[in-house]
C-alpha positions in Angstrom: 5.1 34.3 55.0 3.0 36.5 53.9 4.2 39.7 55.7 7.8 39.0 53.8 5.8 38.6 50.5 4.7 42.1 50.7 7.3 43.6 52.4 9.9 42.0 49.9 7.3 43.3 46.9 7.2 46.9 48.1 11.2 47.0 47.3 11.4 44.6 44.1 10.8 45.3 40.3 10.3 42.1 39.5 7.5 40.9 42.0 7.8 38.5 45.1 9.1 35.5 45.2 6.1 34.0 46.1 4.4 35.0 43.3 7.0 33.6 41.3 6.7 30.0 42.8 2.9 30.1 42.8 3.1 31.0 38.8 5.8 28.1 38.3 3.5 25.7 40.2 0.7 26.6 38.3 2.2 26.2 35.1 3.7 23.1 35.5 -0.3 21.5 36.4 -0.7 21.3 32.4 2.7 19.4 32.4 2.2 16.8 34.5 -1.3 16.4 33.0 -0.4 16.1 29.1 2.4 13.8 30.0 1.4 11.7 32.8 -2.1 11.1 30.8 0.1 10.3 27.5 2.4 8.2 29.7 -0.2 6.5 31.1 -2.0 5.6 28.1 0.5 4.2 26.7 1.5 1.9 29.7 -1.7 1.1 30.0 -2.0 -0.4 26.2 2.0 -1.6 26.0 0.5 -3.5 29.3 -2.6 -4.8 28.0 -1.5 -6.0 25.0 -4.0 -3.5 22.9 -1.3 -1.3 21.2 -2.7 -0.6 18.1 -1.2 1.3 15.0 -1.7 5.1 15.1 -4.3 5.1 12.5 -7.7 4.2 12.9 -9.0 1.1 10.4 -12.5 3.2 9.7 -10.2 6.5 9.1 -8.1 4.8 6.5 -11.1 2.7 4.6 -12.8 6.5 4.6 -9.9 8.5 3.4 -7.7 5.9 2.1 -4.9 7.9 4.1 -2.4 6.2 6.3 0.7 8.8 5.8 1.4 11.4 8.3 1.7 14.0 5.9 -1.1 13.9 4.0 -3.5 13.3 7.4 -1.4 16.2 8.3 -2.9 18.4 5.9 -6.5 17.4 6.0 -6.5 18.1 10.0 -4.9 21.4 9.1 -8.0 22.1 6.1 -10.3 20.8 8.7 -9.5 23.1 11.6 -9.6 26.1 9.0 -12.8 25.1 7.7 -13.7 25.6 11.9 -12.6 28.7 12.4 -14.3 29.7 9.1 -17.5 28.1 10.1 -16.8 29.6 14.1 -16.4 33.5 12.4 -19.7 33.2 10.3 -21.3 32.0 13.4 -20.7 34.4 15.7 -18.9 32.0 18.1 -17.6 28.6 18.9 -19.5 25.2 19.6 -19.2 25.9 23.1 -20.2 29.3 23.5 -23.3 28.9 21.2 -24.3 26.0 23.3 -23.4 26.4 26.7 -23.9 30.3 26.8 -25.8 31.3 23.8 -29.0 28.7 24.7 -28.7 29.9 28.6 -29.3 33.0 27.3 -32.0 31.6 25.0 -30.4 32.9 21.4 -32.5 32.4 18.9 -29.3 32.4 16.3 -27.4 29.7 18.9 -30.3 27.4 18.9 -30.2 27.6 15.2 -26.1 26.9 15.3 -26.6 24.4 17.7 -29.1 22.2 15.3 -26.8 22.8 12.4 -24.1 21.4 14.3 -26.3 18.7 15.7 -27.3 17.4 11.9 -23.9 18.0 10.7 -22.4 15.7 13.2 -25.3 13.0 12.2 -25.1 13.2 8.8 -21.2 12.4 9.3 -21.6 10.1 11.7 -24.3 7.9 9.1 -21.7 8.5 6.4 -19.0 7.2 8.5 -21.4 4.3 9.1 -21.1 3.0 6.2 -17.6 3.2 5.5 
């Protein structure tokens, strides 16, 4: 198979065919992930008998919002207010702490604390919601 792969590749603009199947077959991996897993967890509660609404009692008493649009547009402020926070950081939450404390960064052990006392101080105000 893989003597016609090249030998059909010397000849063809477009790339083998095998290549072609291997990049189909690869993309459709995320597929069957996001919808078997979405699938599934919903089974799984329909079966149960733990279906809950799609908004979270502690979310709503905190925000008093239970509308799509307007949870809509919080998520959306939110995941600016990330990217703002990731630019003046130098990075994301990952990279300051998986690879920025492996290579012992002084400024990602610093981002890394923040992010640690940020997440605390939401999750005590959350608390008491």
């Amino acid at each position: 198979m893989k003597k016609a792969c090249r030998r059909i590749a010397r000849g063809a603009k477009a790339g083998p065919p095998c290549a072609a199947g291997i990049r189909i077959g690869l993309l459709l991996i995320p597929a069957f992930l996001l919808v078997n897993t979405a699938l599934g967890a919903f089974l799984s509660a329909r079966l149960s008998g733990s279906l809950r609404s799609a908004v979270s009692p502690v979310w709503a008493k905190a925000t008093g919002l239970t509308d799509f649009l307007p949870r809509a547009v919080m998520a959306f402020a939110g995941g600016f207010v990330l990217l703002i926070g990731a630019r003046l950081a130098g990075g994301s939450t990952s990279g300051h702490g998986i690879s920025g404390i492996a290579q012992l960064a002084v400024s990602s052990m610093i981002a890394v604390a923040a992010m640690f006392a940020g997440g605390i101080v939401t999750a005590l105000l959350f608390r008491k919601v």
